[in-house]
LUMDRENZA-713010 format. One record per residue (C-alpha): z, x, y; residue number from 1. Coordinates in nm, 4 decimals. Example, Ala and Ser with C-alpha at 12.3 -4.5 7.8 and 13.67 -1.06 7.14 Angstrom:
<pts>
<pt pz="0.7800" px="1.2300" py="-0.4500" i="1"/>
<pt pz="0.7140" px="1.3670" py="-0.1060" i="2"/>
</pts>
This chain:
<pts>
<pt pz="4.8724" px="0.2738" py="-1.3634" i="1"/>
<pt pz="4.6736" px="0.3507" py="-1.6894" i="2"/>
<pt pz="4.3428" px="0.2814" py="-1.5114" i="3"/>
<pt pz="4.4579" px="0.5161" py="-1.2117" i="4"/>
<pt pz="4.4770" px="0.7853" py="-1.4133" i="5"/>
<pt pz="4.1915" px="0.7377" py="-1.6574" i="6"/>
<pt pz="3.9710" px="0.7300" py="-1.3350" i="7"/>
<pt pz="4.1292" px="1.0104" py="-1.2112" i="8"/>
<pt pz="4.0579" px="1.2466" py="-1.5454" i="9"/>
<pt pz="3.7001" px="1.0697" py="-1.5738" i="10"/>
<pt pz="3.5256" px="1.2121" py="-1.3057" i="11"/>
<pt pz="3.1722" px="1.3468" py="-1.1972" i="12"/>
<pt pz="3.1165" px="1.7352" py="-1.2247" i="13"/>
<pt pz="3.0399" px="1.6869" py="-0.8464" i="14"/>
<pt pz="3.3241" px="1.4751" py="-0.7561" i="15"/>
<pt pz="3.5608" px="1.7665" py="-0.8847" i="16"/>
<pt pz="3.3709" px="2.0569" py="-0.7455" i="17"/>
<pt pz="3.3643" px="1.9088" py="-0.4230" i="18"/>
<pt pz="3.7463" px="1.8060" py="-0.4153" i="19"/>
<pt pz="3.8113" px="2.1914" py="-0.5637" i="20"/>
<pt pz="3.6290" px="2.3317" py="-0.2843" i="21"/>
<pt pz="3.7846" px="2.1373" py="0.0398" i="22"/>
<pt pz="4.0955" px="2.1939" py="-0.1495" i="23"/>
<pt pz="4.0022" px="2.5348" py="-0.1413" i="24"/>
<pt pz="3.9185" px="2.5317" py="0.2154" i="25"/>
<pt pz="4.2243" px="2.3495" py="0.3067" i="26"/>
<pt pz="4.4475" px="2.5895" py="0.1864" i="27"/>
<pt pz="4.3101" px="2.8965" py="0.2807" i="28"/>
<pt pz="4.2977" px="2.7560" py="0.6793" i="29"/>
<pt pz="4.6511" px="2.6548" py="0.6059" i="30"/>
<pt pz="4.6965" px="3.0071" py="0.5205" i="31"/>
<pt pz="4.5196" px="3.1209" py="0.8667" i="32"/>
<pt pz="4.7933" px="2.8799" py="1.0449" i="33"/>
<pt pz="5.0717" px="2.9511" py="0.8557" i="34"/>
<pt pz="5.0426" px="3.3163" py="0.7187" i="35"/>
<pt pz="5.2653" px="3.2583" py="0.4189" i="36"/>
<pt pz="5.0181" px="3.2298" py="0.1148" i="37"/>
<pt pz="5.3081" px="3.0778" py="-0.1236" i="38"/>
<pt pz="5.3249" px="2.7659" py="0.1173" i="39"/>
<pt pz="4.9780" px="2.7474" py="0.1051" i="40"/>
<pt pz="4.9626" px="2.7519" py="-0.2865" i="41"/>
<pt pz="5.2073" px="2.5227" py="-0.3130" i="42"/>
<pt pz="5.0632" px="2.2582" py="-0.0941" i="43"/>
<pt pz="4.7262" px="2.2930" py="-0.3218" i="44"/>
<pt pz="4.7803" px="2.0594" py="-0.5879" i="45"/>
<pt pz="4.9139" px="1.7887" py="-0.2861" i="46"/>
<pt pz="4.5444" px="1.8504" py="-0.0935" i="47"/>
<pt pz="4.3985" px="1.8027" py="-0.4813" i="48"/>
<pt pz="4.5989" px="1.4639" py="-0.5459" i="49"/>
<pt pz="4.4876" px="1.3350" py="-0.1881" i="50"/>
<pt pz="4.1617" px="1.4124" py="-0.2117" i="51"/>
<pt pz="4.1352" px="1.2669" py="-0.6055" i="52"/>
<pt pz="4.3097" px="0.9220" py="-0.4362" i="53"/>
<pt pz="4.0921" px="0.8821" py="-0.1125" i="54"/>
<pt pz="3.7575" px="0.8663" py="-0.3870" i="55"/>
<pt pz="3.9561" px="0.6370" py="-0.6000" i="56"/>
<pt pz="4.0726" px="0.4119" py="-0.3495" i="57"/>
<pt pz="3.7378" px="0.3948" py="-0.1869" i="58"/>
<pt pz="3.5212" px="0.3313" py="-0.4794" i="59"/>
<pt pz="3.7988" px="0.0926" py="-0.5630" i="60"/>
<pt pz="3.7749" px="-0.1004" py="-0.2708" i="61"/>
<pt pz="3.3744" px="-0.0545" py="-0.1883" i="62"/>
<pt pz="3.4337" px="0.1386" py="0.1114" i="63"/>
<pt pz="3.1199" px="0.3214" py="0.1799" i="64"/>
<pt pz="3.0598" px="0.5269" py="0.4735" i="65"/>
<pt pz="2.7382" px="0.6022" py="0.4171" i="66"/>
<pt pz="2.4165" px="0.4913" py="0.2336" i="67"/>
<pt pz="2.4429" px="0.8180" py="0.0322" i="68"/>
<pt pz="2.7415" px="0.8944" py="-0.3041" i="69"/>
<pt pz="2.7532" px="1.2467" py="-0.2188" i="70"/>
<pt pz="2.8224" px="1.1990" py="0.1458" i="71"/>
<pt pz="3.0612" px="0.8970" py="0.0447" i="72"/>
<pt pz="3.2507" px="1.1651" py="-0.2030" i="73"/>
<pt pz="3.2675" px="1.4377" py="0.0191" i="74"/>
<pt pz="3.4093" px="1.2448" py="0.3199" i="75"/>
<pt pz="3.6447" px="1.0216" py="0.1240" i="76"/>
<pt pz="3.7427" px="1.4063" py="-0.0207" i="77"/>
<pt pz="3.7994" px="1.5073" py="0.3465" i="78"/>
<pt pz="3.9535" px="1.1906" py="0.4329" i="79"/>
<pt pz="4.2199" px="1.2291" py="0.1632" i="80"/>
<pt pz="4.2525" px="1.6595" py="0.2130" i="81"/>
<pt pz="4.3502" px="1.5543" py="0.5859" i="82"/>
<pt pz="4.5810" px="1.2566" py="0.4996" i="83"/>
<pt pz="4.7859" px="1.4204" py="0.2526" i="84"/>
<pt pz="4.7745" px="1.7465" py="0.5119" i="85"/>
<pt pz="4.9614" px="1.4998" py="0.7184" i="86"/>
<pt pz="5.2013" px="1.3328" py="0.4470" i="87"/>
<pt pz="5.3248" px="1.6932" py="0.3425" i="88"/>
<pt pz="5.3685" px="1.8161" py="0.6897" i="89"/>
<pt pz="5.5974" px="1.4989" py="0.7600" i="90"/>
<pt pz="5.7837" px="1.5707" py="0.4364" i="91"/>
<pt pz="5.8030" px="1.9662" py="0.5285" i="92"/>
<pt pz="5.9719" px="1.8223" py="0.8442" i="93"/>
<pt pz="6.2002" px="1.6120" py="0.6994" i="94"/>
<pt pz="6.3599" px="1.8192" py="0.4473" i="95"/>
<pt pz="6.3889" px="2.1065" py="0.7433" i="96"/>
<pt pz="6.6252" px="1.8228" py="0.9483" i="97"/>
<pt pz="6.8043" px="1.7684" py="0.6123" i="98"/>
<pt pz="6.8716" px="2.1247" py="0.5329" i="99"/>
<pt pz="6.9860" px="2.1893" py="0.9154" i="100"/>
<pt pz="7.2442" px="1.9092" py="0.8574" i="101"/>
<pt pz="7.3574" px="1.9599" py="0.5957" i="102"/>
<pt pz="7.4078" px="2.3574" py="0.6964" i="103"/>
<pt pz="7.5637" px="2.2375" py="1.0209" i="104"/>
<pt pz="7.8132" px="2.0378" py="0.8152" i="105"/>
<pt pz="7.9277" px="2.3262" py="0.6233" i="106"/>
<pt pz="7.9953" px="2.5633" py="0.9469" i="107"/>
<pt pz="8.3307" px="2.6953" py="1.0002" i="108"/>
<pt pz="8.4537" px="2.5777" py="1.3447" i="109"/>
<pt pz="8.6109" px="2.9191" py="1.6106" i="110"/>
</pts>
C-alpha cells in the first residue's frame, strides 16, 4: 500500500497535467449533462483517483497501448476518467435505491 501511494505522489509534471486536464474535461461535460455544478465538483477528485490508478496499474502491469509514453499516459488517463465515471454513477444509483427505501419505510400508511 506504501508503494501505491509513493507512486502516486511521485509523478511526471506531464502525467499530472494531463490527468488535471481530462479531469477537468470530465467534469465540466458532466456539468453539460447534469447542470448541477456541486455534483460535478464533487465527483472531481473520484475522475482524479481513477485516472492516477489506470497509469499506475498499467505501468504496473506493462500494459502499453502504444509505442509512445505520452499516448500510453493520456489513454490509460482516459481509460481510468471513464471507469471511475462508471463506478460513481453505479454508486450514485445505489445510494438513490437506499434512500427511497429507507423513505418508503418511514411513510405513514392512510
Amino acid at each position: 500500500m506504501l508503494e501505491v501511494l509513493s507512486r502516486a505522489i511521485d509523478v511526471d509534471t506531464f502525467t499530472l497535467l494531463s490527468v488535471a486536464a481530462l479531469s477537468g474535461w470530465a467534469g465540466l461535460l458532466l456539468m453539460f449533462v447534469q447542470p448541477k455544478r456541486m455534483l460535478a465538483l464533487a465527483l472531481m477528485p473520484g475522475f482524479v483517483v481513477g485516472a492516477l490508478a489506470a497509469n499506475y496499474f498499467f505501468l504496473e502491469y506493462g500494459v502499453y497501448l502504444t509505442s509512445e509514453n505520452e499516448t500510453n499516459v493520456v489513454l490509460a488517463s482516459t481509460i481510468g476518467v471513464s471507469v471511475a465515471l462508471l463506478i460513481m454513477i453505479a454508486l450514485l444509483h445505489l445510494m438513490g435505491a437506499i434512500n427511497k427505501m429507507r423513505l418508503q419505510s418511514y411513510k405513514i400508511p392512510h
